[in-house]
C-alpha positions, 0 to 999 in steps of 0.5 A: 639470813644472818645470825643475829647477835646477843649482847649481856651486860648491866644485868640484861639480855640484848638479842640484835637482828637485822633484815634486808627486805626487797619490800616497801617499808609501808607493806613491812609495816603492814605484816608486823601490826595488821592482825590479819596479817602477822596472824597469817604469817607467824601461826598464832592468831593475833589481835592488835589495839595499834597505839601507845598502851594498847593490847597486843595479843598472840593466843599460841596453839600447842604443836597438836593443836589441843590447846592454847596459850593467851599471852597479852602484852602492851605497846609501848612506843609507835611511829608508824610506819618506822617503829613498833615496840612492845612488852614480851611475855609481860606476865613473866618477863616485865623488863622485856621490850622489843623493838622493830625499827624499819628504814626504807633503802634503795631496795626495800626495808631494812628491819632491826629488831631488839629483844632486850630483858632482865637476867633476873626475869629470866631467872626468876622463871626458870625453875629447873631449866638452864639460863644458856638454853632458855636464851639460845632458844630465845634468840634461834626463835627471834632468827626463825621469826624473822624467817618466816616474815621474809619468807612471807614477803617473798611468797616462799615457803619457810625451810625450817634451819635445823641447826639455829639453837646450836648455833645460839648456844654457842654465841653464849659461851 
């Protein structure tokens, strides 16, 4: 898969991704809004309110399964089956939005996603820990995402790219 991009300017973050998937868009749609679904793929268990204002929820499990993290956010945009959009991290990143923007092609879906958010979030909230490595850790999470989706759609299994945050740090300077 392609790298995505990382754009700043005007005080923001722009994470840019884009995905060819030999799949209809309707079953794309499908394994970004249903529940069931994102939660098979993505690891976190996932409840999803589909509609302008409601919750969309991912309670992530620690690495040892010990523990878990809620972390509720909002939708803010829909246009179904072509556009799903909603809040990040609300609670710490209130400017963070992402976008999934699906176009059917000749072969399947084209999937664009943009993960946008305020410099002054991320500062805010970044205590003792670098701005270069919170945003490559960012944006080699968004590429592995998006791996694990086209993964599950094609009925592989996802190689995890051991080399994605080193290469995300270096897009930043």
């Amino acid at each position: 898969m392609t790298d995505g991009t990382i754009e700043q300017r005007d005080g923001r973050v722009i994470f840019r991704y884009r995905r060819l998937l030999n799949h209809p868009i309707e079953k794309v749609w499908r394994s970004i809004t249903d529940p069931a679904e994102l939660s098979r793929w993505l690891g976190a268990k996932a409840e999803l309110d589909l509609r302008v204002g409601g919750a969309y929820v991912l309670v992530h499990r620690s690495p040892d399964g010990t523990a878990s993290q809620r972390v509720e956010d909002k939708v803010v945009r829909l246009d179904p089956p072509r556009l799903f959009e909603h809040t990040f991290w609300l609670e710490l990143n209130p400017s963070a939005l992402v976008t999934w923007e699906l176009t059917p092609t000749d072969e399947g879906t084209r999937l664009d996603l943009t993960h946008a958010l305020d410099l002054a979030d991320l500062h805010a909230v970044a205590g003792q820990e670098d701005i270069i490595t919170i945003l490559s850790r960012n944006g080699a999470g968004w590429h592995r995402i998006l791996d694990m989706l086209g993964a599950e759609l094609a009925g592989t299994r996802h190689v995890e790219d051991q080399d994605l945050r080193q290469r995300y740090a270096a897009m930043l300077g």
